[in-house]
Backbone as a ProteinNet text record, in pm:
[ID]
protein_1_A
[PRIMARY]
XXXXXXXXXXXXXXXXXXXXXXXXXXXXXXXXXXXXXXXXXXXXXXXXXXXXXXXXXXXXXXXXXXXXXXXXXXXXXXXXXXXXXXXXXXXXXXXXXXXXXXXXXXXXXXXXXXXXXXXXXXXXXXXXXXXXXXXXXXXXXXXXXXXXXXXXXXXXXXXXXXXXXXXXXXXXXXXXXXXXXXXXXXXXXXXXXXXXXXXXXXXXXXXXXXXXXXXXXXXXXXXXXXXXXXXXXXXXXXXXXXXXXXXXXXXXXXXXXXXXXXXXXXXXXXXXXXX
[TERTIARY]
4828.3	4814.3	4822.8	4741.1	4740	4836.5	4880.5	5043.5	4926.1	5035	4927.3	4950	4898.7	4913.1	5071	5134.5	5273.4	5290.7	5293	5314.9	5182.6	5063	5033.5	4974.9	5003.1	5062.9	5165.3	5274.5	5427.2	5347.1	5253.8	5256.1	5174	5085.6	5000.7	5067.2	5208.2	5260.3	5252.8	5174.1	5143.4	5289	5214.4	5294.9	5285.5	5411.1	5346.8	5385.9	5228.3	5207.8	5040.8	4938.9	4769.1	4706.1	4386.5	4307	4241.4	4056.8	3997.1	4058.3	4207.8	4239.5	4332.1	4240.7	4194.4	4327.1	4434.3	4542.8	4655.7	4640.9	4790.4	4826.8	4941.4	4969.6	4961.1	4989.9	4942.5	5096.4	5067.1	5181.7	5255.7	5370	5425	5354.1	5348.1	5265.9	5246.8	5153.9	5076.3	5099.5	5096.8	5134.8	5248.2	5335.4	5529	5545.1	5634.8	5691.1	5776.3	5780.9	5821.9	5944.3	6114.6	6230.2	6219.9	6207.6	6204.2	6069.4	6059.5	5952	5945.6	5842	5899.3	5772.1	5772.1	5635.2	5602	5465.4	5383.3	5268	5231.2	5128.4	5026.4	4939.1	4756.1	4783.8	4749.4	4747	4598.1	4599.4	4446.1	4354.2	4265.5	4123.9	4171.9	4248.6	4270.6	4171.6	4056.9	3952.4	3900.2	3912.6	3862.9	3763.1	3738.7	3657.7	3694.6	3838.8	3879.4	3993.8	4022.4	4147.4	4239.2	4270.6	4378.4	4359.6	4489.7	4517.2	4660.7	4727.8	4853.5	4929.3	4917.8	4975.8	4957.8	4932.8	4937	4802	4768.9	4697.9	4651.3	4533.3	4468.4	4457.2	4483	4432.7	4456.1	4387.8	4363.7	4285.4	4174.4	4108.7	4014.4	4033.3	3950.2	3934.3	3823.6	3769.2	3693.6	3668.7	3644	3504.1	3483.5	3385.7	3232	3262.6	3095	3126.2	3007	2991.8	2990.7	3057.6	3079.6	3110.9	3204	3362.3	3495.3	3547.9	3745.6	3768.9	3800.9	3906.7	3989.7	4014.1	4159.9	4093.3	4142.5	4168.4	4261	4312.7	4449.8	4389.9	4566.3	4509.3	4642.8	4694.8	4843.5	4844.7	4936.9	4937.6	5070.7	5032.7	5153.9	5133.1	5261.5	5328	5364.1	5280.6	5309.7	5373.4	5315.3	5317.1	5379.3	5466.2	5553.9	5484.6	5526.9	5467.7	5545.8	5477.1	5511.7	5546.3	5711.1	5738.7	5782.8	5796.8	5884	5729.7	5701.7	5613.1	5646.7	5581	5596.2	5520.5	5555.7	5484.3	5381.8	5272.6	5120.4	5069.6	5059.5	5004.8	5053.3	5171.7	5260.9	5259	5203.2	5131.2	5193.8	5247.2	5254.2	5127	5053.2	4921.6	4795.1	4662.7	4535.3	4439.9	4387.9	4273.9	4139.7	4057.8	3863.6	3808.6	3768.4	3625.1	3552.6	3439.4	3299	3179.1	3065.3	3026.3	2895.7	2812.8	2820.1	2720.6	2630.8	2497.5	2609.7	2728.1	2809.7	2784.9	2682	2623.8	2777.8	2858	2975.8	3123.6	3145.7	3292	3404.3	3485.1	3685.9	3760.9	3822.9	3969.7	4072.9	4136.9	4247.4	4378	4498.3	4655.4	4695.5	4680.8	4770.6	4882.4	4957.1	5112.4	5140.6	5212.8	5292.1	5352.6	5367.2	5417.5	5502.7	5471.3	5563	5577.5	5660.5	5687.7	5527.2	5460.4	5363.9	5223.8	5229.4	5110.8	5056.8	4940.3	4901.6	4813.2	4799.7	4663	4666.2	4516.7	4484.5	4363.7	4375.6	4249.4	4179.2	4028.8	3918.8	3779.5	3711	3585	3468.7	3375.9	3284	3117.8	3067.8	2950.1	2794	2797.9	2695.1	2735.2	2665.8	2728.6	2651	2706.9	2669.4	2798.5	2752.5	2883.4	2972.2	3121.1	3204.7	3281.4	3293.4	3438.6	3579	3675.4	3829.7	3869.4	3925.9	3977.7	4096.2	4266	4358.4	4376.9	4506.6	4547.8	4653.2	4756.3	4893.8	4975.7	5108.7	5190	5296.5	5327.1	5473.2	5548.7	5691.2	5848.6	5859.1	5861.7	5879.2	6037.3	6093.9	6278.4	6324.1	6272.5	6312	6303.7	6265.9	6288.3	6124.5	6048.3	5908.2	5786.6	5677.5	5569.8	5431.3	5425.3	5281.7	5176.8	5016.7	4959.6	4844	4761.6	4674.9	4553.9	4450.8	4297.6	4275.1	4247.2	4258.9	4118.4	4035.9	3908.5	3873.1	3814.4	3762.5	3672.6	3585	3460.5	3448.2	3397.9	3376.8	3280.1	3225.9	3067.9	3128.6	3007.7	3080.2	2932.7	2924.5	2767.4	2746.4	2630.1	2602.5	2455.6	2386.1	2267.7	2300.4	2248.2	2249.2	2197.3	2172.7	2121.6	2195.6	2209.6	2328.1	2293.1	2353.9	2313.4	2382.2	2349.6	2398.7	2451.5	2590.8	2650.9	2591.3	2590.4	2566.2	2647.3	2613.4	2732.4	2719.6	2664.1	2638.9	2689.9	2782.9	2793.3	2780.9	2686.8	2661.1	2792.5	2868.3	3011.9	3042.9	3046.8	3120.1	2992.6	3022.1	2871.2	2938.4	2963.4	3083.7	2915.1	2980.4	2923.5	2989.9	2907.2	2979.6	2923.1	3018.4	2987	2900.2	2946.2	2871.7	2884.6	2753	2769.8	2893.6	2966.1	3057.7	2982.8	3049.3	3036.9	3117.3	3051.4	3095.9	3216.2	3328.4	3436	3506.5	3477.5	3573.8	3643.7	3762.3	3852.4	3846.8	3815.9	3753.9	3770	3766.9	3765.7	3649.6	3628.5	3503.2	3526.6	3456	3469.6	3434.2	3505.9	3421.9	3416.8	3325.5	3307.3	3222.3	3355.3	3348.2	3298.7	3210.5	3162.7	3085	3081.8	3039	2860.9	2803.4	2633	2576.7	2677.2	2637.6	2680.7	2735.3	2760.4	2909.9	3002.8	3119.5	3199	3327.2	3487.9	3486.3	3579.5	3619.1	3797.3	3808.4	3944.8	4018	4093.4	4094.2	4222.5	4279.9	4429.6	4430.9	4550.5	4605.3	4590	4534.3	4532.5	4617.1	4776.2	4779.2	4859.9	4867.6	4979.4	4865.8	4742	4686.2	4531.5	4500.7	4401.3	4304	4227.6	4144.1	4139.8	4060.1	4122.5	3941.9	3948.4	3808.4	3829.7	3685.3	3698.1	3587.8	3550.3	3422.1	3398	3276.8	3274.5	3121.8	3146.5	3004.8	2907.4	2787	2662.3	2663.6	2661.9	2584.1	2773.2	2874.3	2951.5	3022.4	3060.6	3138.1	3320.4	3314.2	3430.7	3485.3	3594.3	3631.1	3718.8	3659.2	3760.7	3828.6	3946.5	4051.2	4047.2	3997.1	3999.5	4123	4222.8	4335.3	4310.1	4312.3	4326.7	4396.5	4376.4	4447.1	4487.2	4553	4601	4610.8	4508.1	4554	4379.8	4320.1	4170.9	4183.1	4039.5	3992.7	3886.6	3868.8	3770	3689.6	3562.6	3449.1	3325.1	3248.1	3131.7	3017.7	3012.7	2947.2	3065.7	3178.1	3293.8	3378.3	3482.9	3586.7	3592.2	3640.7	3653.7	3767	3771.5	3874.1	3856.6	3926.6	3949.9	3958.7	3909.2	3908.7	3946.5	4044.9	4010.1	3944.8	3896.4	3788.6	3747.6	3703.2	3658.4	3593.7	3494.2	3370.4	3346.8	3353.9	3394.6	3224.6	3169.3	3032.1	2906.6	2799.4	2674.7	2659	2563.7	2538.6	2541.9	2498.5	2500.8	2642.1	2662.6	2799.4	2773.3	2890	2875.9	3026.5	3028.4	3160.4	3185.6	3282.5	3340.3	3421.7	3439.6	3517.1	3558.1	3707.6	3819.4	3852.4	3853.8	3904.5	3956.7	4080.1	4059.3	4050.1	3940.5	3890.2	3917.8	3976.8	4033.5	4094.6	4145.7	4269.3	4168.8	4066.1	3972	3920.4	3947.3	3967.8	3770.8	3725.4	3552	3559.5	3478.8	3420.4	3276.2	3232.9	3125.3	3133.9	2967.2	2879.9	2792.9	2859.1	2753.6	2714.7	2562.9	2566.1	2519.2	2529.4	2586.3	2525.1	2410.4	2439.7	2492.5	2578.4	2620.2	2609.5
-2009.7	-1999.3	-2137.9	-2170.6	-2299.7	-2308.3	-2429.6	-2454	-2494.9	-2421.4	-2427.8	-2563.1	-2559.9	-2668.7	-2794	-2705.3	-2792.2	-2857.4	-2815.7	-2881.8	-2963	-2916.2	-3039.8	-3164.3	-3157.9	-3275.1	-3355.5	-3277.8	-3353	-3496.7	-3428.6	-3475.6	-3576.8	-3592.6	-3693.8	-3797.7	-3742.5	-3855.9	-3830.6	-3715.1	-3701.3	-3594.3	-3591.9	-3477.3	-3419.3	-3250.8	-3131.5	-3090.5	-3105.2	-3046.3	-2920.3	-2784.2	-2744.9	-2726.4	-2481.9	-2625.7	-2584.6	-2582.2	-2678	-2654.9	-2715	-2746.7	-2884.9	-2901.7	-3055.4	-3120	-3010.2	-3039.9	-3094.7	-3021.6	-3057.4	-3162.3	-3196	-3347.5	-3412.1	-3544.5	-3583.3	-3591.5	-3567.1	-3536.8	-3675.5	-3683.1	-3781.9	-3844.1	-3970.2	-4013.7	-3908.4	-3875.7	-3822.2	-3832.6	-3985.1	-4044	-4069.1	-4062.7	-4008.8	-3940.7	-3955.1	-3858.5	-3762.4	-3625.2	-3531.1	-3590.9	-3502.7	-3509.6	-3441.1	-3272.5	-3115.4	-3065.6	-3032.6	-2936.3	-2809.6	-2729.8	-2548.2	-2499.9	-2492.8	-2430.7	-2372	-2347	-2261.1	-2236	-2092.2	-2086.2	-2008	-2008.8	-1905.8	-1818.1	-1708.5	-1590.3	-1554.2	-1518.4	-1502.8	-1411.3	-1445.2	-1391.4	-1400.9	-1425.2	-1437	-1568.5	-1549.2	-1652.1	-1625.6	-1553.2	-1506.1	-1411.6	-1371.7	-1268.2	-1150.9	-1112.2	-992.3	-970.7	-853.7	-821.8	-766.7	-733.1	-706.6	-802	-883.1	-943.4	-946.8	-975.1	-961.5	-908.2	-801.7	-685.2	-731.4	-839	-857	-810.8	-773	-687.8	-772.6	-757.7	-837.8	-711.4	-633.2	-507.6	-543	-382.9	-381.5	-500.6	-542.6	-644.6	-623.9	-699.5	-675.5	-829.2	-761.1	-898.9	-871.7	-948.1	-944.2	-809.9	-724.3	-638.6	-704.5	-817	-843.3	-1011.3	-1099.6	-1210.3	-1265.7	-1397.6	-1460.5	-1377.3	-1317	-1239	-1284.6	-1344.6	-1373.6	-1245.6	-1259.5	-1159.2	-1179.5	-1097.1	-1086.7	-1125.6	-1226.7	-1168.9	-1112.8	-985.5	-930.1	-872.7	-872.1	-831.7	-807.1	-722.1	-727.9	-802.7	-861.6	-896.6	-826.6	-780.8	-685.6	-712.2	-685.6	-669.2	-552.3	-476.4	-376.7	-278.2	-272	-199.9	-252.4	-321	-395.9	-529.5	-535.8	-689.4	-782	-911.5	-1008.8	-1053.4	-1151.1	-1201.2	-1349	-1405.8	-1539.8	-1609.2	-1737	-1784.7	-1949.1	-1990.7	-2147.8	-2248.9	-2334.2	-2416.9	-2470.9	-2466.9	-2541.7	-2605.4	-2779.7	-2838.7	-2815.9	-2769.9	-2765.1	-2609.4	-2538	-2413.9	-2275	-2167.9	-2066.7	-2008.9	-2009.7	-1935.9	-2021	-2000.1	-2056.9	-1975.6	-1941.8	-1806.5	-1909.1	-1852	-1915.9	-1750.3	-1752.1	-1707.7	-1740.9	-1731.7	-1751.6	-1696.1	-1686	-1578.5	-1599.2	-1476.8	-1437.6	-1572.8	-1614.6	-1729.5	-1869.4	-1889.2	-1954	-2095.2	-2024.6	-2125.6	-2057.3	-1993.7	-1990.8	-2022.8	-2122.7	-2161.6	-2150.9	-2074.9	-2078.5	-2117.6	-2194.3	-2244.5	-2245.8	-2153.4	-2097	-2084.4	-2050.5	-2077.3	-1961.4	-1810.1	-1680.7	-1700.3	-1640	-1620.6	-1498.6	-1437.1	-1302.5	-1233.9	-1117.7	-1044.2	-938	-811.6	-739.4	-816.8	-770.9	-812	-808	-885.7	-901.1	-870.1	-893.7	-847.7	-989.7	-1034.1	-1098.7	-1121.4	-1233.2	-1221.5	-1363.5	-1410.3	-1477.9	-1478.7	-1542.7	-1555	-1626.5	-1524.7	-1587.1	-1554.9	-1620.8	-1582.2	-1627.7	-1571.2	-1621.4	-1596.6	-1727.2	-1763.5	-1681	-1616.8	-1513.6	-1381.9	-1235.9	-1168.5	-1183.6	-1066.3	-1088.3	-1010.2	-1029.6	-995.2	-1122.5	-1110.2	-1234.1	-1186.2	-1306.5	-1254.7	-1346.1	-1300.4	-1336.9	-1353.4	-1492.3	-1519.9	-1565.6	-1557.4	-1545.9	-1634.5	-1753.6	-1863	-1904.7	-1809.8	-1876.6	-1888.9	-1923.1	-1919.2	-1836.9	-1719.1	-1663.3	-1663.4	-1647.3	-1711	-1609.5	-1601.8	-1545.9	-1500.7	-1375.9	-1352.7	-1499.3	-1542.5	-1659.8	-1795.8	-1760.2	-1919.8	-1982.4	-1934.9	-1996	-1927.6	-1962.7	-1888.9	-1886.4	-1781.5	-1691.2	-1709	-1835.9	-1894.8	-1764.4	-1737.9	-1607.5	-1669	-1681.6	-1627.1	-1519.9	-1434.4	-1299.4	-1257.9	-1214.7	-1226.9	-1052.6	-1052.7	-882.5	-954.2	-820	-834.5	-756.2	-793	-694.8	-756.7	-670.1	-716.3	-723.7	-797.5	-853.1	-803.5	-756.6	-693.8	-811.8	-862.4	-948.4	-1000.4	-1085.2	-1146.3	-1246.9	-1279.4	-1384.3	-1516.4	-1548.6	-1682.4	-1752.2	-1910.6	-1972.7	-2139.8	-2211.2	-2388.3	-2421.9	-2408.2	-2438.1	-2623.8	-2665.3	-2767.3	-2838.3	-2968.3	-3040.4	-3169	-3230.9	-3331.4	-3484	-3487.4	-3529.6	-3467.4	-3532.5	-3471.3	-3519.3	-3662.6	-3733.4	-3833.1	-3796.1	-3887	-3993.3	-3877.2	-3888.5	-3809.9	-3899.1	-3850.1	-3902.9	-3734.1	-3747.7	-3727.6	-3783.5	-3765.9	-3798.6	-3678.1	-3675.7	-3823.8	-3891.1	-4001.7	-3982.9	-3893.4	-3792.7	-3663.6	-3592.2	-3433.9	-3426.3	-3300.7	-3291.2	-3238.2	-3183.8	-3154.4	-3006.7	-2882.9	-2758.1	-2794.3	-2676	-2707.5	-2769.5	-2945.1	-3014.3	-3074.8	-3076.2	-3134.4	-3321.3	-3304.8	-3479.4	-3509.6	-3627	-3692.4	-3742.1	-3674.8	-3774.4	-3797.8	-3902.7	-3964.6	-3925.6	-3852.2	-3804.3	-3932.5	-3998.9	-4132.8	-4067.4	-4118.9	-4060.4	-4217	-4156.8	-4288.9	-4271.9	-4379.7	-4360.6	-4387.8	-4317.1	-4338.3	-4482	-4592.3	-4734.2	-4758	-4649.1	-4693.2	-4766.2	-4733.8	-4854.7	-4746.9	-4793.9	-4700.2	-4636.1	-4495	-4481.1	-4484.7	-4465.4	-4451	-4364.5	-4331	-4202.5	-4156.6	-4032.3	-4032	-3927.9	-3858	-3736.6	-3580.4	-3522.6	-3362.7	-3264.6	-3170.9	-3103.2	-3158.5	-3286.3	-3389.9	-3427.9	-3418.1	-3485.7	-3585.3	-3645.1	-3727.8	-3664.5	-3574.9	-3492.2	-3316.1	-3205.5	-3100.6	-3067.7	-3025.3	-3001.3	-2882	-2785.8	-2622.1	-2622.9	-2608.8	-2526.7	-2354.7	-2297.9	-2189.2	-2177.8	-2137.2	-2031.3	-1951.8	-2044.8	-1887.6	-1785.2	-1789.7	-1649.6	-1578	-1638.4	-1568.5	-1553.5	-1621.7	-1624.1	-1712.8	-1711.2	-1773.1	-1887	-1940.3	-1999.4	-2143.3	-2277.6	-2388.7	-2441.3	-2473.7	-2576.6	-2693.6	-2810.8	-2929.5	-3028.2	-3155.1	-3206.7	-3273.3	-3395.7	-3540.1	-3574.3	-3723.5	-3788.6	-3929.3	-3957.1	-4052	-4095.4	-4232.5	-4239.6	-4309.1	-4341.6	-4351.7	-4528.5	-4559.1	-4711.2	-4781	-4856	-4878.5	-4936.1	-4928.2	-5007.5	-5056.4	-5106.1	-5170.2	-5055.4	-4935.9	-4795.4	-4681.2	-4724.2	-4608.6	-4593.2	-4465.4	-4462.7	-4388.6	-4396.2	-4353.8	-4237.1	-4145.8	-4072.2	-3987.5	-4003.2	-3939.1	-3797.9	-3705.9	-3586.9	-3494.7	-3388	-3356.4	-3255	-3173.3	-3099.3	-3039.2	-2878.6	-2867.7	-2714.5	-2746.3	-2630.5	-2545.7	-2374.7	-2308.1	-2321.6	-2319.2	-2286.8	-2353	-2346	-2435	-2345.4	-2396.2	-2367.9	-2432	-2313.8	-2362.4	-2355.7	-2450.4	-2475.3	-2517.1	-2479.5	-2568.9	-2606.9	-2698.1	-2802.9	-2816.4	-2762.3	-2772.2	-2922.2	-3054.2	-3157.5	-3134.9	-3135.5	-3178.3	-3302.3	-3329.7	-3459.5	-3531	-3631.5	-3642	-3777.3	-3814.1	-3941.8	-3994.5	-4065.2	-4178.5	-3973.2	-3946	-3850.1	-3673.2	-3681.3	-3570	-3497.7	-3363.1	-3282.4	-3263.4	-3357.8	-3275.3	-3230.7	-3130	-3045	-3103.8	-3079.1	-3151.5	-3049.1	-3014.4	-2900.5	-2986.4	-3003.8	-3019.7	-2927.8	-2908	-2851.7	-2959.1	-2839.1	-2910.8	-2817.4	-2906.1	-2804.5	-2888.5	-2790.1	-2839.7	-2800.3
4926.9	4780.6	4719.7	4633.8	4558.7	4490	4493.8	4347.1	4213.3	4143.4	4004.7	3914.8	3793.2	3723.2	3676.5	3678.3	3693.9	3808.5	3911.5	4012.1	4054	4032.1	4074.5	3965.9	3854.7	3742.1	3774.2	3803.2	3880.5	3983	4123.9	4210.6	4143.8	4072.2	4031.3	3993.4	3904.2	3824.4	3693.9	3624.5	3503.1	3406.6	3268.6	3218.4	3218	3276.7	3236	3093.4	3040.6	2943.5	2892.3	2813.8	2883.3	2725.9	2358.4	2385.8	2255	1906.7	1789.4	1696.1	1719.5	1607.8	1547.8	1436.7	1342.1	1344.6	1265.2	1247	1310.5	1421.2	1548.4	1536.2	1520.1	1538.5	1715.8	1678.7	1822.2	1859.2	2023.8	2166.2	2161.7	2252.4	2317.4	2427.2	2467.6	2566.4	2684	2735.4	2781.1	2945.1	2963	3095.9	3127.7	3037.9	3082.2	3203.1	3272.1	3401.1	3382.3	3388.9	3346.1	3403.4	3376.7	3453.5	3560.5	3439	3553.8	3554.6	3673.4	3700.6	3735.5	3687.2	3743.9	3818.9	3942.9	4044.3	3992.4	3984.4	3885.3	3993.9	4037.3	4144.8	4074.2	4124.5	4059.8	4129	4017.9	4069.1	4144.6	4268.4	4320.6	4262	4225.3	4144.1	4020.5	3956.4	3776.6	3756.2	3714.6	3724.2	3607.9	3489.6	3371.5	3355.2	3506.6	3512.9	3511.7	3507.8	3500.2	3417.2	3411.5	3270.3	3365.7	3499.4	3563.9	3662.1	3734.5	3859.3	3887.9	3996.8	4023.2	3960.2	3946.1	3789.2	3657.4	3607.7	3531.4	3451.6	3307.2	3235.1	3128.9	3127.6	2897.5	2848.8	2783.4	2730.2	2571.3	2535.4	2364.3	2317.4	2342.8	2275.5	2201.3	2044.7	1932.4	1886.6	1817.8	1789.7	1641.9	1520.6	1390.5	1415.4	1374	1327.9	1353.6	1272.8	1187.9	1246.3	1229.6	1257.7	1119.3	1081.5	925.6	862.4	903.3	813.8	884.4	798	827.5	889.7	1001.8	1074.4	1180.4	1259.5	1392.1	1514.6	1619.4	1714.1	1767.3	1859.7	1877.6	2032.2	2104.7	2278.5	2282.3	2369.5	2488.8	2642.2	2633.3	2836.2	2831.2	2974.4	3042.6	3174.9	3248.6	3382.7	3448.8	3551.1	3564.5	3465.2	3342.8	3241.8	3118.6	3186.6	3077.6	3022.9	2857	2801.8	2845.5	2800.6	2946.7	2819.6	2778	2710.5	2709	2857	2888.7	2941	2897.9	2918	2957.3	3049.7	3048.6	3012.8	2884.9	2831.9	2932.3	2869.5	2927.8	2815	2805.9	2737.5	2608.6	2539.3	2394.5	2360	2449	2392	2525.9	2430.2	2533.7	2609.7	2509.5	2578.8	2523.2	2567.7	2528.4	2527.4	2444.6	2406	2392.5	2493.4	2459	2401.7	2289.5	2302	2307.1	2367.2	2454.4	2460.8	2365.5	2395.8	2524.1	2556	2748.5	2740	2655.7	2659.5	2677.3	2666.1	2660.1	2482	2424.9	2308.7	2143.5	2206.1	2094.8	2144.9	2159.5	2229.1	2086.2	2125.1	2023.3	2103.9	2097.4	2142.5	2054	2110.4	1963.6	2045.6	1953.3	1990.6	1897.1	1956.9	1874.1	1865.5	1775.8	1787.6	1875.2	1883.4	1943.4	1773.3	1782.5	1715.1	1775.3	1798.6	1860.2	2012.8	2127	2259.4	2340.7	2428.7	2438.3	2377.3	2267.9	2174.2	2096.2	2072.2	2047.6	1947.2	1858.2	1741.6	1692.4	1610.3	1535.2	1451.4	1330.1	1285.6	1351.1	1364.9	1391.9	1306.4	1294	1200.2	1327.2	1370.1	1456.1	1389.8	1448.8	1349.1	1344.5	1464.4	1528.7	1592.9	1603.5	1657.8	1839.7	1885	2045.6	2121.9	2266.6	2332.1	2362.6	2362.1	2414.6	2478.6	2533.1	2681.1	2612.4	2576.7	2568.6	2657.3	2703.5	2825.3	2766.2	2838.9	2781.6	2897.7	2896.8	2985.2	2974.7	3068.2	3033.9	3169	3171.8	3302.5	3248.6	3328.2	3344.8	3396.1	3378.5	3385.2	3503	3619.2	3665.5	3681.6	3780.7	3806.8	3893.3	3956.3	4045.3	3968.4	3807.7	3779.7	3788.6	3867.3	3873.8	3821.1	3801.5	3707.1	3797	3717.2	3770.7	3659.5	3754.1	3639.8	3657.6	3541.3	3508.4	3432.6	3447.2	3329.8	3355.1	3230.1	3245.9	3163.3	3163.8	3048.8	3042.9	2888.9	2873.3	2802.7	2778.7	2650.9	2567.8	2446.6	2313.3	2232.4	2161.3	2124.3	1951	1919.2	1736	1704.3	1567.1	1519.4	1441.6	1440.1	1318.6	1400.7	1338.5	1369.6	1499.3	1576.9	1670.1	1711.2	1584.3	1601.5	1592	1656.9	1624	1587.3	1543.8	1610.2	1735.4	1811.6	1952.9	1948.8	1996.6	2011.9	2099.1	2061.1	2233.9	2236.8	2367.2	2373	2252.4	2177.1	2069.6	1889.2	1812.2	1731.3	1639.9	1655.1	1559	1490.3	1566.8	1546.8	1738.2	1775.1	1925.6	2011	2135.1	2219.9	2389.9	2415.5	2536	2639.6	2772.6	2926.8	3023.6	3126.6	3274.1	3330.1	3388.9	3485.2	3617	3662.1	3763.6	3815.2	3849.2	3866.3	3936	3957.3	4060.4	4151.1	4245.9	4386.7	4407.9	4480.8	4464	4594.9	4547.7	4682.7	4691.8	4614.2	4687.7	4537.3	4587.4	4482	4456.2	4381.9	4298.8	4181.8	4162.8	3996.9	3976.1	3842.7	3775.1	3633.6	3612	3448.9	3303.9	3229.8	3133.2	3011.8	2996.4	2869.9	2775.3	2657.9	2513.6	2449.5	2344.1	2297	2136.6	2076.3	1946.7	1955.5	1805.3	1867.1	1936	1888.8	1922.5	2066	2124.9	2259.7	2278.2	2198.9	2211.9	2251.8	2281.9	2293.7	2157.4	2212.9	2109.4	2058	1915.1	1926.2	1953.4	2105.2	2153.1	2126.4	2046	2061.5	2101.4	2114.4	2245.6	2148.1	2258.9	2186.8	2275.7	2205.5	2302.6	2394.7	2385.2	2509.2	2609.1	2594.6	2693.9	2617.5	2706.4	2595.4	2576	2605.3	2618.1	2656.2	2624.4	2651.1	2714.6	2871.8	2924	2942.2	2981.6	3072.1	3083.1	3203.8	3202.5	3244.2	3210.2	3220.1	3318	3473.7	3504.6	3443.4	3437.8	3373.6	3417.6	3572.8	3653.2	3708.3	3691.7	3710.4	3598.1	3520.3	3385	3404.4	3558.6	3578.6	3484.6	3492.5	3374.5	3464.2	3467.9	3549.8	3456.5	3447.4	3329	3453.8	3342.3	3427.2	3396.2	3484.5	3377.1	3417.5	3273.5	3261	3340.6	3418.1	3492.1	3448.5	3397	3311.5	3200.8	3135.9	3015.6	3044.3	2861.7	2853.7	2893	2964.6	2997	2920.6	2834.8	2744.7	2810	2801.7	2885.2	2832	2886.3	2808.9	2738.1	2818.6	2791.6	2716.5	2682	2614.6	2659.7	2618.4	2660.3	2814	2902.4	3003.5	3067.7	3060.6	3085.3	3195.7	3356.8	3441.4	3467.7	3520.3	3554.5	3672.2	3696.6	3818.8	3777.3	3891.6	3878.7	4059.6	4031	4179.1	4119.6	4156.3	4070.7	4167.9	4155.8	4311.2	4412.5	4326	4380	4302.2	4391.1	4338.3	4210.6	4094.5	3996.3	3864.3	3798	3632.4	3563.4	3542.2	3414.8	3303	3186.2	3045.3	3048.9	3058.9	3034.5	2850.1	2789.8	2672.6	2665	2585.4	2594.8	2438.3	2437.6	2269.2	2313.3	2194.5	2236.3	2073.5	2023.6	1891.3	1907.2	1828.9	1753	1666.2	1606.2	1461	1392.7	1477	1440	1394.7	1428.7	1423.5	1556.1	1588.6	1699	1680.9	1798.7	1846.8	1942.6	1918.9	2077.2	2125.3	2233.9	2263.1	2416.1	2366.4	2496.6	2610.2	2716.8	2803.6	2946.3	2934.5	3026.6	3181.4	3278.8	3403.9	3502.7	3622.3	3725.7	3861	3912.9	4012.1	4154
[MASK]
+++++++++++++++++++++++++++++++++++++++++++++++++++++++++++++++++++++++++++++++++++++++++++++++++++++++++++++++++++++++++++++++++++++++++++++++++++++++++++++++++++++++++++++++++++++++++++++++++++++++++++++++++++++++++++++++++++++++++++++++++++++++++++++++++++++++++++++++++++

């Protein structure tokens, strides 16, 4: 079984800390060395393709009615029946909610609260209707002190028209790229350089506790990879430079999502990818 994201942050040297919003204030250095660490392992197949794995459950998922109407997202996670209430910080945050929808051209990255004991919600307003998959991303406290890491994903369809402006890695501010494709299988770093339209660095500050917040998502499977920064950004003659790990399960089509905040403004930036 793979050790999950805490532990292997620890081994790097990094912080454990795991993704659009403007506001957040920015983290403590990023590249600090944690004191304590708490093993945190993947649960096998919780890959965002499914709403049950190692007992653990996404159920009840709703999503706003109509497309461009203010409304909810709301879901439960449970444990062999029971809501799962003890969670271990990932990146400042108990949990991390993507909606996605299936063309992958509507990405949310949102932070619900809890209300009753494992129950969950936030506002969301989404810009097109369609089907989307809710993928939910957290670690649980396990009885032994250690946590059980989960992507858990369902789908629910939103009514509204479907046209959208599709993002790309250009936002007319910031204009992120892969240094190079990855490679299916194997665990590697590659460079993601963030850069302004003139081609320079940018001014990169921390989102979340890390300098950057990546994921990509599978076309033909829907699987869902969380990629983590590996250090701190390198300014260069082509932009800012920021380290990646990364290990993509299989050949194919990806869209890599990049946050990242700039002179103190949270962009997203779409690239797609085959690998």
């Amino acid at each position: 079984m793979r050790v999950g994201i805490a532990a292997v942050v620890l081994t790097l040297g990094l912080a454990v800390t795991l993704i659009a919003c403007g506001g957040e204030p920015e983290a403590a250095d990023p590249t600090s060395t944690p004191s304590v660490a708490t093993v945190v392992t993947e649960i096998e197949g919780a890959d965002g393709t499914v709403a049950t794995a190692g007992g653990y459950t996404l159920g009840d998922v709703r999503l706003p009615a109509e497309a461009g109407t203010p409304g909810k997202v709301s879901f439960t996670i449970t444990k062999d029946g029971d809501p799962v209430t003890d969670y271990i910080e990932e990146q400042t945050k108990d949990l991390h909610l993507y909606v996605v929808r299936d063309d992958l051209e509507v990405f949310r990255h949102l932070h619900p609260t809890e209300g009753e004991p494992g129950a969950w919600s936030g506002d969301l307003t989404l810009p097109a209707g369609g089907t989307y998959r809710v993928v939910v991303e957290f670690a649980a406290r396990t009885p032994d002190g250690k946590g059980d890491q989960a992507m858990l994903g369902a789908t629910a369809k939103v009514a509204g028209a479907t046209e959208v402006d599709v993002p790309g890695s250009d936002d007319g501010t910031v204009i992120a790229a892969l240094e190079e494709t990855p490679k299916p299988g194997i665990d590697q770093e590659i460079g993601v350089v963030l850069s302004d339209p003139a081609g320079k660095p940018v001014n990169l500050g921390t989102y979340l506790g890390v300098y950057a917040h990546v994921t990509a998502f599978s076309r033909e499977t829907g699987e869902v990879i969380h990629l983590h920064p590996l250090g701190g950004p390198e300014n260069g003659e082509d932009g800012t430079r920021l380290g990646i790990h990364v290990k993509p399960p299989k050949p194919g089509d990806y869209v890599f999502f990049v946050q990242a905040r700039v002179d103190g403004m949270i962009h997203t930036l779409r690239l797609p990818v085959t690998v």
